[in-house]
N, CA, C and O of each residue as an XYZ file, in Angstrom:
804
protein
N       3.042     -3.224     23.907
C       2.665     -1.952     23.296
C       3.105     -1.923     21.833
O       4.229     -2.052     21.347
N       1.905     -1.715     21.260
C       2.655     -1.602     19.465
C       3.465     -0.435     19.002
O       3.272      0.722     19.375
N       4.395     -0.826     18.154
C       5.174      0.229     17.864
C       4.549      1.163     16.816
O       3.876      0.876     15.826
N       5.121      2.889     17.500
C       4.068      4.008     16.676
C       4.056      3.883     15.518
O       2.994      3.891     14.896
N       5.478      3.704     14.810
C       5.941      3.760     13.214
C       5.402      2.504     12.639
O       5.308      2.268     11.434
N       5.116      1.858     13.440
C       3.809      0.829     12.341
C       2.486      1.445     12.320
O       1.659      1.033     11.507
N       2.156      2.536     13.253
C       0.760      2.560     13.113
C       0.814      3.946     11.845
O       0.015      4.308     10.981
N       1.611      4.232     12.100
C       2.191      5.241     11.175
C       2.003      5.411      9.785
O       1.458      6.167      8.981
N       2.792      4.227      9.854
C       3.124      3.603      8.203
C       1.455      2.531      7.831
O       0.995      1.844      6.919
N       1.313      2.704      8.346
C       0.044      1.485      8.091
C      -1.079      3.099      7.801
O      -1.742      3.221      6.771
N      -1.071      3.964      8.712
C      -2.262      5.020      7.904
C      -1.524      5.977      6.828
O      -2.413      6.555      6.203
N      -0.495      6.295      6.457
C       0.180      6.121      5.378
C      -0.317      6.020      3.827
O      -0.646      6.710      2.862
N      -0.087      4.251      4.404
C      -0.631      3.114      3.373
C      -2.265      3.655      2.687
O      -2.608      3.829      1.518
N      -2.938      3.794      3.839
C      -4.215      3.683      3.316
C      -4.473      4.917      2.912
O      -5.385      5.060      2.097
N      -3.866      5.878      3.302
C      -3.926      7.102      2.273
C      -3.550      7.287      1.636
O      -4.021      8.216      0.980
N      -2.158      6.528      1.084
C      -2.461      6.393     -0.168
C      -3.308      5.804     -0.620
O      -4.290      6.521     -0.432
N      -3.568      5.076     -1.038
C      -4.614      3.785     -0.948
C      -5.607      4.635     -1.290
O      -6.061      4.207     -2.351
N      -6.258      5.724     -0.924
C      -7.372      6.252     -1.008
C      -7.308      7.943     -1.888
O      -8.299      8.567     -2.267
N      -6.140      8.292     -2.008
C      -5.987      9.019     -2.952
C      -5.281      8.591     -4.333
O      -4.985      9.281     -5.308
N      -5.148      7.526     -4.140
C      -5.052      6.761     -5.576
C      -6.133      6.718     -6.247
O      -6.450      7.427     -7.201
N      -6.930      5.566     -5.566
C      -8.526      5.442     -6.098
C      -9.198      6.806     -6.941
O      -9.661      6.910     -8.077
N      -9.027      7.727     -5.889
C      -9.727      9.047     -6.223
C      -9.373      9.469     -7.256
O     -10.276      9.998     -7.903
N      -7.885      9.460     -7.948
C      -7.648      9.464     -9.473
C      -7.818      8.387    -10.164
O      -7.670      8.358    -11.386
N      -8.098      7.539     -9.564
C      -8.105      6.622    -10.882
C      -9.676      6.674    -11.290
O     -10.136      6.858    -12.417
N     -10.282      6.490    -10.241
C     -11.853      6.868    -10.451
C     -12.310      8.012    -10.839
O     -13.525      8.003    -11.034
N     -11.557      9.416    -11.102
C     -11.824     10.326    -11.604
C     -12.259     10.226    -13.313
O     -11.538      9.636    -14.117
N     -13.488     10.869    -13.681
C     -14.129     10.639    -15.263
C     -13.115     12.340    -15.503
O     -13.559     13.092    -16.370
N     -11.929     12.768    -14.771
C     -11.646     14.327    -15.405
C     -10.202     14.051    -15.589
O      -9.416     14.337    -14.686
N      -9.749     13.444    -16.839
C      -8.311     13.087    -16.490
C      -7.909     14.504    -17.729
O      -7.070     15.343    -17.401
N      -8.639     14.594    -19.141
C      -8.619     15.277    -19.482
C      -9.581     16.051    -20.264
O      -9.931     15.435    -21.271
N     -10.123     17.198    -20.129
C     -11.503     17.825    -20.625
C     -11.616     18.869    -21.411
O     -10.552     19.402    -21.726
N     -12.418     19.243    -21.750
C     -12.732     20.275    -22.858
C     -13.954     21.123    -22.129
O     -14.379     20.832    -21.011
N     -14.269     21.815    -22.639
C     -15.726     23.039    -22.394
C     -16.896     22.338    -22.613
O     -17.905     23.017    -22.426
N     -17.111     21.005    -23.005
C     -18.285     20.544    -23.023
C     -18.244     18.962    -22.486
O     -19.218     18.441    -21.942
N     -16.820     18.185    -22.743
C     -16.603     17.139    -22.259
C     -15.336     16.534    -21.552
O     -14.287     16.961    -22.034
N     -15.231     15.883    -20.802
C     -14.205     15.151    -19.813
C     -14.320     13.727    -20.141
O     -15.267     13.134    -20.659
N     -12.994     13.211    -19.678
C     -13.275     11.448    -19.799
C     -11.718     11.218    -19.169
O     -10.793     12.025    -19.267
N     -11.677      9.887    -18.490
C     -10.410      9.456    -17.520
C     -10.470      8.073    -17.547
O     -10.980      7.419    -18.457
N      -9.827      7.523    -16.314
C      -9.533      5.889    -17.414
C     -10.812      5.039    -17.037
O     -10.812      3.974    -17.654
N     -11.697      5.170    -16.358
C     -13.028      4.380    -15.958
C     -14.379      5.259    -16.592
O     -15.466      4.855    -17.005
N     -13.909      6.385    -16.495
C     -15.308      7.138    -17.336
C     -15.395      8.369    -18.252
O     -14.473      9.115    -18.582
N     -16.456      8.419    -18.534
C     -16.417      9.908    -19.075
C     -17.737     10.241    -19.067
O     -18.700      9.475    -19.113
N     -17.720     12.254    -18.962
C     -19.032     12.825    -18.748
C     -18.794     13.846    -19.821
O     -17.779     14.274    -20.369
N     -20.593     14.187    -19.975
C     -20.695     15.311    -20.693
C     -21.719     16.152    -20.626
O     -22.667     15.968    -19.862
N     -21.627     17.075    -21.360
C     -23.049     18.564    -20.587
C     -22.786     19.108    -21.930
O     -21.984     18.873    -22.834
N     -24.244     20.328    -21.620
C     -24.472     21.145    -22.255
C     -23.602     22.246    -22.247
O     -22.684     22.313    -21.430
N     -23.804     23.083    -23.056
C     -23.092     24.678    -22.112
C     -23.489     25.775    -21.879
O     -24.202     26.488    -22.585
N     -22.962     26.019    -20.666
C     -23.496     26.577    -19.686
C     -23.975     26.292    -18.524
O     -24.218     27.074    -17.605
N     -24.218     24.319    -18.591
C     -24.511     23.796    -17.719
C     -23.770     22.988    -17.242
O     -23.976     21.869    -17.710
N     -22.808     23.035    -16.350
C     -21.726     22.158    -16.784
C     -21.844     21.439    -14.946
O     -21.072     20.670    -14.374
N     -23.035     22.042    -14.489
C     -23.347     21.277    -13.081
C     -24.162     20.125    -12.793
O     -24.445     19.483    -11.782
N     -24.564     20.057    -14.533
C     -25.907     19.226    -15.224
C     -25.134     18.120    -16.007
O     -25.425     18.104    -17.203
N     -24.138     17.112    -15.577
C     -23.393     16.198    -16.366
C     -24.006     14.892    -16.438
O     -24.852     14.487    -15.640
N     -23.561     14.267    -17.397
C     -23.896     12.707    -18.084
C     -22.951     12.359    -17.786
O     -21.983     13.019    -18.165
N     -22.721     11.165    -16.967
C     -21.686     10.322    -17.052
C     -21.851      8.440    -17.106
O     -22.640      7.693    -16.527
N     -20.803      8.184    -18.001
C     -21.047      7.082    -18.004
C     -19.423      6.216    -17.603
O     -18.367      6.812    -17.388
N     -19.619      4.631    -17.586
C     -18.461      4.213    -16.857
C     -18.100      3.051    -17.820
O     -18.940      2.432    -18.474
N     -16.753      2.816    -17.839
C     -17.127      1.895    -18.343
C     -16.729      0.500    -17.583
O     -15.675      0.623    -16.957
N     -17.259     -0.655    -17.500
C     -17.828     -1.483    -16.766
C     -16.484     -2.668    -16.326
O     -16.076     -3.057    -15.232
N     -16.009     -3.033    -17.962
C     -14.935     -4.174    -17.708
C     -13.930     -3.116    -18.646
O     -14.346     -2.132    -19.257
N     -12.199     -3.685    -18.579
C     -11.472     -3.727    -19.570
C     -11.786     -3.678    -20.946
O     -11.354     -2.907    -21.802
N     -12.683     -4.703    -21.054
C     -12.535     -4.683    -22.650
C     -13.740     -3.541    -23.227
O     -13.914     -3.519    -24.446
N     -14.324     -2.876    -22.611
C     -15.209     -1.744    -22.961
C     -14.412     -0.343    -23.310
O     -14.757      0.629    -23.981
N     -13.161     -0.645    -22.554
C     -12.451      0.788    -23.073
C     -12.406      1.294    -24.285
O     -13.420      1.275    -24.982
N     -11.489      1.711    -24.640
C     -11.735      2.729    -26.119
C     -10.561      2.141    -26.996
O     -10.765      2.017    -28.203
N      -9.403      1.791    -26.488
C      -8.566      1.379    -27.720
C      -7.289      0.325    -26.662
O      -7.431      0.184    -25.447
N      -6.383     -0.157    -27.281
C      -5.639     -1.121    -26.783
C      -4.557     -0.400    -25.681
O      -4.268     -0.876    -24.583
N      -3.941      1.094    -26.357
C      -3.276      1.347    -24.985
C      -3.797      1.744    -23.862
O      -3.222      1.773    -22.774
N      -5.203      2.146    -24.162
C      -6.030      1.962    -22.600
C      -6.637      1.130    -22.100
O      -7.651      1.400    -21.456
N      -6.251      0.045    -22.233
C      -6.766     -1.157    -21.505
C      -5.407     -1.364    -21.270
O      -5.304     -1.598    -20.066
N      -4.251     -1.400    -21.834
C      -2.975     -1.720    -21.152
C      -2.606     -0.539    -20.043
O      -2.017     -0.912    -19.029
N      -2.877      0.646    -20.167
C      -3.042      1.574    -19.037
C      -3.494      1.474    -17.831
O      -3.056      1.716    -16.706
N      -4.787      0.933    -18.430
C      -5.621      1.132    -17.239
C      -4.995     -0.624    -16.474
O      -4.669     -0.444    -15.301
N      -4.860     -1.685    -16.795
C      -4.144     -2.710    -16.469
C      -3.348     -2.108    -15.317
O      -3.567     -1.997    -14.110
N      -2.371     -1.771    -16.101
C      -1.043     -1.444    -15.179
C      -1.812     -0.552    -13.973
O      -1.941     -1.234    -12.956
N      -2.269      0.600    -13.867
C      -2.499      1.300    -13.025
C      -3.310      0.723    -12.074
O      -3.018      1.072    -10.931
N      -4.445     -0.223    -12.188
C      -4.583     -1.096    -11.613
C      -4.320     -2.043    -10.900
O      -5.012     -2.533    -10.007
N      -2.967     -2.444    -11.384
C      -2.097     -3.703    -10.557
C      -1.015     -2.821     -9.438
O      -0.678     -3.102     -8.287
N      -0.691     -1.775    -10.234
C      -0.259     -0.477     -8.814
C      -0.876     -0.082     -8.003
O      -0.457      0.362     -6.934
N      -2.079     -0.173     -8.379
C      -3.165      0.027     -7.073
C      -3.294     -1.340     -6.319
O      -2.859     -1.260     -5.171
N      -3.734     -2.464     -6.632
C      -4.013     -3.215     -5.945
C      -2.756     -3.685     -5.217
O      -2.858     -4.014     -4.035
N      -1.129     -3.760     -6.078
C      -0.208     -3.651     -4.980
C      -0.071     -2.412     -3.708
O       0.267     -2.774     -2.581
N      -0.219     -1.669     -3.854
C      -0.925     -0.323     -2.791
C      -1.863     -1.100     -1.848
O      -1.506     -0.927     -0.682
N      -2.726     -1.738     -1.935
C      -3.522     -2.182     -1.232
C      -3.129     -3.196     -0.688
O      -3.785     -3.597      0.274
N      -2.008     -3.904     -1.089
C      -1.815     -5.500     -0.643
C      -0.728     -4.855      0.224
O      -0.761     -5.505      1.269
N       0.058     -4.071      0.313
C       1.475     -3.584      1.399
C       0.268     -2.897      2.707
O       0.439     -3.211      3.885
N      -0.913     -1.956      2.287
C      -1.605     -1.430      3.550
C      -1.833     -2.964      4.138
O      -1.065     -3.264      5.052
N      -2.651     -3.827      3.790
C      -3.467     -4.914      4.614
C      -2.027     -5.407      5.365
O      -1.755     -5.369      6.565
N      -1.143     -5.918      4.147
C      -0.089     -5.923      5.376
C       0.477     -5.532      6.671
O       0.748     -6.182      7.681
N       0.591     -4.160      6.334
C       0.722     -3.000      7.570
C       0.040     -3.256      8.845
O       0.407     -3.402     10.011
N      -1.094     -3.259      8.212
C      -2.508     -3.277      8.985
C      -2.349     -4.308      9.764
O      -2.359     -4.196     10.989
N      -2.146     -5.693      9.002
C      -2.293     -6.480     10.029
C      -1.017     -6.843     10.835
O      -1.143     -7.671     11.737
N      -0.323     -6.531     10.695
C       1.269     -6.484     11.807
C       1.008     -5.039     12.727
O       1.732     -4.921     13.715
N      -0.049     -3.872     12.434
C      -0.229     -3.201     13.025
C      -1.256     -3.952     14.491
O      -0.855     -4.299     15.602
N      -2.074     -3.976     14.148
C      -3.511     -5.134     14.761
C      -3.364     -5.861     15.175
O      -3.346     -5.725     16.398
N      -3.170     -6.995     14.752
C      -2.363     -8.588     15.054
C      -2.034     -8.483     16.322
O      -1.865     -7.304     16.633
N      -1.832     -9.425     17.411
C      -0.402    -10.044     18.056
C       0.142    -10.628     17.202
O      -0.198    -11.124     16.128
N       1.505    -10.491     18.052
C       2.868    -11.001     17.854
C       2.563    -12.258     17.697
O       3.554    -12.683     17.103
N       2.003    -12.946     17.806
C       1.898    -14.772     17.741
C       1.472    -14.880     16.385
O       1.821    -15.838     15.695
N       0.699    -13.911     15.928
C      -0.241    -14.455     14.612
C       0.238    -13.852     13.438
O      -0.339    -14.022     12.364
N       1.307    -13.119     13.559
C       2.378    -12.093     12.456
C       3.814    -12.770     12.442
O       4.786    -12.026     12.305
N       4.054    -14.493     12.612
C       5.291    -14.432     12.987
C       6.344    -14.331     11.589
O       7.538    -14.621     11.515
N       5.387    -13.792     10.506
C       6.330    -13.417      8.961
C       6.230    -11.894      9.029
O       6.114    -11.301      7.957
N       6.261    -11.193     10.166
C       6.479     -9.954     10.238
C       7.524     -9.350     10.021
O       7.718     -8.892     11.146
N       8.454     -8.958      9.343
C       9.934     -8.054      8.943
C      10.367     -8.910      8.188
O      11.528     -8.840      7.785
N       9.406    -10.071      7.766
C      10.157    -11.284      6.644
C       9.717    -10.575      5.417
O      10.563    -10.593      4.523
N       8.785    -10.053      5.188
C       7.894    -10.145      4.367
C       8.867     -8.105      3.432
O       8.776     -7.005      3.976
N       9.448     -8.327      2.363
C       9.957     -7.133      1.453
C       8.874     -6.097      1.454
O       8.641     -6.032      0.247
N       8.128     -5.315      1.982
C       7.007     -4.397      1.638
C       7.575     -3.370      0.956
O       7.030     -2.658      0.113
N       8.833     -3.317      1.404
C       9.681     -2.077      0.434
C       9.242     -2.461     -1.151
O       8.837     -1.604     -1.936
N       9.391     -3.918     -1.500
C       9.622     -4.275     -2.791
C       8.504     -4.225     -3.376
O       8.515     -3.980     -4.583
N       7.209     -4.446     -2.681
C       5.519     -4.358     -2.982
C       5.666     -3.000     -3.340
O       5.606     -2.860     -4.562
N       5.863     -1.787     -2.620
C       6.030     -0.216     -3.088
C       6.742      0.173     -4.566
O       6.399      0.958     -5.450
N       7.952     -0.788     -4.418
C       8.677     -0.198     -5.720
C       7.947     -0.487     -6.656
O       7.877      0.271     -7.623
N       7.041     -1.947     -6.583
C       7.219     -2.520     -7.730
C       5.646     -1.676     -8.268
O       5.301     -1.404     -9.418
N       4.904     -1.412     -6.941
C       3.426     -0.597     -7.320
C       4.119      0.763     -8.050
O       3.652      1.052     -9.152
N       5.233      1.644     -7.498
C       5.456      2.571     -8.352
C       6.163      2.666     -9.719
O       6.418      3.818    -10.068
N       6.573      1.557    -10.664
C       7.089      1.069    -11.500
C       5.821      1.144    -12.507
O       5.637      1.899    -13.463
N       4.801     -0.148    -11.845
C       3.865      0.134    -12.671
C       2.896      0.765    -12.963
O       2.307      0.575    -14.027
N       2.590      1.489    -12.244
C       1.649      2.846    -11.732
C       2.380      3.988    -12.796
O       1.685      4.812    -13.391
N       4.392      3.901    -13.010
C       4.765      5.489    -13.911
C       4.239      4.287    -15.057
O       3.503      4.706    -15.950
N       4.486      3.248    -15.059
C       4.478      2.568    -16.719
C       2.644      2.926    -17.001
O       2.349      2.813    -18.190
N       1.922      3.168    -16.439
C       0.696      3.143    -16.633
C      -0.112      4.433    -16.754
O      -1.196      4.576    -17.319
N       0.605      5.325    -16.129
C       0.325      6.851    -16.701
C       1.173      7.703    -17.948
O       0.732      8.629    -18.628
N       2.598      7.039    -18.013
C       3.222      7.270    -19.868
C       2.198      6.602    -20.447
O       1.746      7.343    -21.320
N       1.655      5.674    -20.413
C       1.592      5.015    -21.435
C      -0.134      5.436    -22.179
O      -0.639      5.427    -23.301
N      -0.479      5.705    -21.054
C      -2.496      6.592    -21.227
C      -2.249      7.603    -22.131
O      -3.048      7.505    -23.062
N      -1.247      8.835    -22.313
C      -1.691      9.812    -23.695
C      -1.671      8.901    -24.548
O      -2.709      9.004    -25.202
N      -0.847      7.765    -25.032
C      -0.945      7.241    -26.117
C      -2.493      7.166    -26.598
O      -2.567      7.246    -27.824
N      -3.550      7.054    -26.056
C      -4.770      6.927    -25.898
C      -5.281      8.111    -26.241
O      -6.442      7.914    -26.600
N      -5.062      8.995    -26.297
C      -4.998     10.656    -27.192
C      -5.695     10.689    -28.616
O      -6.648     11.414    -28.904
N      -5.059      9.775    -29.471
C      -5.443      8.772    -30.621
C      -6.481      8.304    -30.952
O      -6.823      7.988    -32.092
N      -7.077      8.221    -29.963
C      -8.185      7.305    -29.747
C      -9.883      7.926    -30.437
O      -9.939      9.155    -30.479
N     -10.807      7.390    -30.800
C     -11.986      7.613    -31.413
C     -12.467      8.707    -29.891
O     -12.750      9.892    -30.067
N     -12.480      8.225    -28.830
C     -12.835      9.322    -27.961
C     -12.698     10.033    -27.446
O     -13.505     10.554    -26.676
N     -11.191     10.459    -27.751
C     -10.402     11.118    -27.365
C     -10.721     12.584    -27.917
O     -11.062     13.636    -27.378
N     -10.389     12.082    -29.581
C     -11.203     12.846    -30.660
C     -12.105     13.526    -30.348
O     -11.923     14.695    -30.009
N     -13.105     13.054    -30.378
C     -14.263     13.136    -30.507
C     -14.412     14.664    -29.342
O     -14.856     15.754    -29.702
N     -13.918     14.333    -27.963
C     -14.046     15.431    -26.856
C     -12.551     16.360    -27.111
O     -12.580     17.547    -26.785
N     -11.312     15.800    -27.678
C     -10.565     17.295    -28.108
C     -10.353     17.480    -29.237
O      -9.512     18.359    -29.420
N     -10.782     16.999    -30.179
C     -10.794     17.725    -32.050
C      -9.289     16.986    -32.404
O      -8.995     15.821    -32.138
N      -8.656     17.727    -32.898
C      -7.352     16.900    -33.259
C      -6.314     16.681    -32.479
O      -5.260     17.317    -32.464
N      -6.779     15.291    -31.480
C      -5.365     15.228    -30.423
C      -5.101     13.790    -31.496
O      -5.744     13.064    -32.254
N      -3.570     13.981    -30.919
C      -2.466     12.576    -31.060
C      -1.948     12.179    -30.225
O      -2.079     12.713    -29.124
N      -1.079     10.988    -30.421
C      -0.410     10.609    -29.380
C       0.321     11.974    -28.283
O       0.653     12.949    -28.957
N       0.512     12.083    -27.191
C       1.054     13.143    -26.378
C       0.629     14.330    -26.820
O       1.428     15.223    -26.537
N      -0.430     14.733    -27.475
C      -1.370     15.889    -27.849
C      -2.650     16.046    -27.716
O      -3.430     15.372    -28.390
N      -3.094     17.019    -26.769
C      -4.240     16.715    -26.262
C      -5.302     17.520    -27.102
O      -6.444     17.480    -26.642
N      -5.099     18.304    -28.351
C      -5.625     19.264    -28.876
C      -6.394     20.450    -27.761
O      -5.869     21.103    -26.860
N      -7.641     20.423    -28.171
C      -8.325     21.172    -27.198
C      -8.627     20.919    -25.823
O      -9.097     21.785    -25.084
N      -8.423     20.003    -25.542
C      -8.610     19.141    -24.247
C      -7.121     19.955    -23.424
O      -6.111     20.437    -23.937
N      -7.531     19.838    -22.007
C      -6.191     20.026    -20.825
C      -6.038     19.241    -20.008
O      -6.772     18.282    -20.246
N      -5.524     19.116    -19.220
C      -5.123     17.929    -17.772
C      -6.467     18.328    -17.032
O      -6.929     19.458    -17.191
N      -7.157     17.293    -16.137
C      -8.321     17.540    -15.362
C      -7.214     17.039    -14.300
O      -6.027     16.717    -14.363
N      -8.466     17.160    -13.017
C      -7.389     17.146    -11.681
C      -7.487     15.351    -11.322
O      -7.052     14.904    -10.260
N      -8.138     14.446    -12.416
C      -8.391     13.182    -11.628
C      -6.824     12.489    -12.299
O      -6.268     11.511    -11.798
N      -6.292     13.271    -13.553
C      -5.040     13.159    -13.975
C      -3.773     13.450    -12.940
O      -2.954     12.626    -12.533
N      -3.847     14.697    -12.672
C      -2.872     15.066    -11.750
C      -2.959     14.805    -10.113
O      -2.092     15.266     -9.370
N      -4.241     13.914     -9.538
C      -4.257     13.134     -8.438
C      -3.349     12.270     -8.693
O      -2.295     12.049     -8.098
N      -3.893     11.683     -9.801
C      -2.727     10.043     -9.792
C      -1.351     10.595     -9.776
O      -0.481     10.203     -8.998
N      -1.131     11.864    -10.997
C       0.299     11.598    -10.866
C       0.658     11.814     -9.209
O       1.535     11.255     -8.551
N      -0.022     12.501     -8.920
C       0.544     13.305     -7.016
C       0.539     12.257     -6.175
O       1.333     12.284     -5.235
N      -0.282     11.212     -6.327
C      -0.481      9.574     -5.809
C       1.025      8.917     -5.832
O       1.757      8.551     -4.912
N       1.183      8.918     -7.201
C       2.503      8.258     -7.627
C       4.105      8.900     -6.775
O       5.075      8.351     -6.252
N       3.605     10.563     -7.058
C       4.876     10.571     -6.307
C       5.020     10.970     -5.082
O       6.044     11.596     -4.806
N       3.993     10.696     -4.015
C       4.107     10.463     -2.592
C       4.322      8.908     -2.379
O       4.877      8.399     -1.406
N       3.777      8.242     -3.477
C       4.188      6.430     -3.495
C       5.924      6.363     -3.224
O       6.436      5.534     -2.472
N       6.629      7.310     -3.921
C       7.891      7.152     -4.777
C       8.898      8.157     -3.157
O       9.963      7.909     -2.592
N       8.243      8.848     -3.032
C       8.413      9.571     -1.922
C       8.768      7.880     -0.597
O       9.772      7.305     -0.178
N       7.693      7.772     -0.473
C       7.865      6.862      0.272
C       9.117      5.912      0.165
O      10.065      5.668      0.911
N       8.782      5.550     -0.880
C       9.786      4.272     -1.115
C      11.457      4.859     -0.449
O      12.314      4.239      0.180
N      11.397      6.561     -1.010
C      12.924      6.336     -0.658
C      13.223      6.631      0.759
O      14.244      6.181      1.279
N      12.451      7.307      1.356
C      12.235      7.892      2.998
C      12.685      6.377      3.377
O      13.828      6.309      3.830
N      11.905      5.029      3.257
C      11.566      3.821      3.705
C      13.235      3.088      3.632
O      13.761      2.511      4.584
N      14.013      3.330      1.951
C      15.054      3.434      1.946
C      15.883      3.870      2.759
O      16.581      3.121      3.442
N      15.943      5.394      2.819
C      17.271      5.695      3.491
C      16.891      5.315      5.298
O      17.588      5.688      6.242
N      15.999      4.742      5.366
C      15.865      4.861      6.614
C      16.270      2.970      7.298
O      16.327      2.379      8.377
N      16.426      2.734      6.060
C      16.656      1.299      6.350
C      18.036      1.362      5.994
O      18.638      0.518      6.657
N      18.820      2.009      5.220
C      20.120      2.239      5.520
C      20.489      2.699      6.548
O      21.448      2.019      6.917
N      20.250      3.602      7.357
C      20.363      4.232      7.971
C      20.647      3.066      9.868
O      21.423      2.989     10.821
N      19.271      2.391      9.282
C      19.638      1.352     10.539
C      20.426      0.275     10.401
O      20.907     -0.263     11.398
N      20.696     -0.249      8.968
C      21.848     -0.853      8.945
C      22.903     -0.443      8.827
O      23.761     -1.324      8.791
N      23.284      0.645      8.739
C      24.917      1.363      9.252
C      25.243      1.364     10.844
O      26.334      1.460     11.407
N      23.819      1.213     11.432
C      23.817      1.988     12.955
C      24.331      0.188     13.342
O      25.367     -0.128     13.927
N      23.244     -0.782     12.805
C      24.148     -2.011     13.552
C      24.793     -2.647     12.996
O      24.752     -3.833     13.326
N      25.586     -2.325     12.045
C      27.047     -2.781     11.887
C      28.019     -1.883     12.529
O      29.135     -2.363     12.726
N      27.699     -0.076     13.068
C      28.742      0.735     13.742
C      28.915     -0.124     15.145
O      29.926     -0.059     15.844
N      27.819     -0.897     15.424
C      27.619     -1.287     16.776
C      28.882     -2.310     17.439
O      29.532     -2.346     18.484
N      28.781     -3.260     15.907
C      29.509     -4.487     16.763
C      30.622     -4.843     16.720
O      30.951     -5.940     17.172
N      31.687     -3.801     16.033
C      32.941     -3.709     16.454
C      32.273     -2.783     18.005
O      32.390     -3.608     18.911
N      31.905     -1.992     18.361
C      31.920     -1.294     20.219
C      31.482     -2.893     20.983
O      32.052     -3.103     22.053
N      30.691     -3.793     20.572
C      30.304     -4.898     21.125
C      31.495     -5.750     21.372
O      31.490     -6.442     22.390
N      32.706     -5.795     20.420
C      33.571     -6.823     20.972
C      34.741     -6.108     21.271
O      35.821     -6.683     21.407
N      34.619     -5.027     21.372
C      35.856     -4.211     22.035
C      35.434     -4.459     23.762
O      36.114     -4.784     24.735
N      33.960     -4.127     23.581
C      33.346     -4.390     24.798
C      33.576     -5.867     25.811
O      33.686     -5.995     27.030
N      33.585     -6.758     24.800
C      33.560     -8.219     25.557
C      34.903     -8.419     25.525
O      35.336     -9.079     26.469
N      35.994     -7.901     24.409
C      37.189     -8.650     25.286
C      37.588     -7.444     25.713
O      38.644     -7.310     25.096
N      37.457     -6.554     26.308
C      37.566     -5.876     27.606
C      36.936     -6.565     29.006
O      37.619     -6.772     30.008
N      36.250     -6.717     28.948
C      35.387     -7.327     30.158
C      36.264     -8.827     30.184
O      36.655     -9.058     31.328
N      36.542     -9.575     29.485
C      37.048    -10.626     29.432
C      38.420    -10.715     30.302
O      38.609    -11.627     31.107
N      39.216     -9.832     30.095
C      40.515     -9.170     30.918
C      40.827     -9.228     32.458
O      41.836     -8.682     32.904
């Protein structure tokens, strides 16, 4: 019988996994009354019509708009795809037999988490820098670095951050809970040899 807290932790995984995406794929990271744009796209409308949008994507890395958003979008990327590489894990020690997982509890997944939420915060500081930017401009009038001028936070912004810190959430739940079982069997085995040389007697 598989154990629950893997099946647990394995749908977890993929929700995150899937509310990550949803910000990162969001074109509304930050918008104005006529235009939006986020780290894969941006849309725009008329006004008044704002149910009537243009959007466009952009395709590779190097199409972005300036250098700290391609280093942004990098990082947030490699936090995602570590996100994705700890679920398949899950998944498959969830799924699997025991014969075909025998690097099961070998394998740090704690450390895949930290290291996705490391670069996932390094990758959302580092996107206002991108504020600066010719298109940034262009949809909020005079933003700068960490100034968004007319522009505000859209919600495909504040998914990721909420992504990030149920990621971060995790990590420490996953923590104290692995302390938690290594206190329990080291309390154990002094009662274990009180136990045996009693019985020994």
């Amino acid at each position: 019988m598989r154990n629950t807290g893997d099946s647990v932790g394995s749908a977890l995984a993929f929700s995150l996994v899937c509310i990550s995406a949803f910000g990162l794929l969001s074109p509304a990271w930050f918008q104005s009354d006529l235009f939006s744009f986020g780290l894969f796209a941006w849309c725009s409308w008329s006004e008044g019509n704002g149910w009537n949008q243009t959007c466009v994507a952009y395709k590779n890395l190097e199409d972005l708009p300036d250098l700290a958003w391609k280093a942004s979008a990098a990082l947030l990327l490699g936090g995602w795809v570590l996100l994705v590489l700890r679920a398949l894990l899950l998944l498959s020690w969830t799924v699997l037999p025991e014969d075909f997982c025998p690097v099961k509890g070998r394998i740090p997944t704690q450390y895949i988490l930290a290291a996705s939420v490391i670069t996932s915060l390094l990758g959302l500081l580092l996107f206002p820098f991108s504020l600066s930017s010719e298109v940034a401009r262009t949809a909020c009038g005079p933003s700068t670095v960490y100034s968004s001028g007319r522009c505000h936070l859209g919600w495909g912004y504040i998914t990721t951050i909420l992504a990030l810190i149920l990621t971060a959430l995790l990590f420490v739940i996953g923590r104290v809970r692995r302390y938690k079982t290594q206190e329990k069997t080291f309390s154990s085995i002094p009662e274990r040899i009180i136990f045996i040389s009693e019985s020994n007697r």
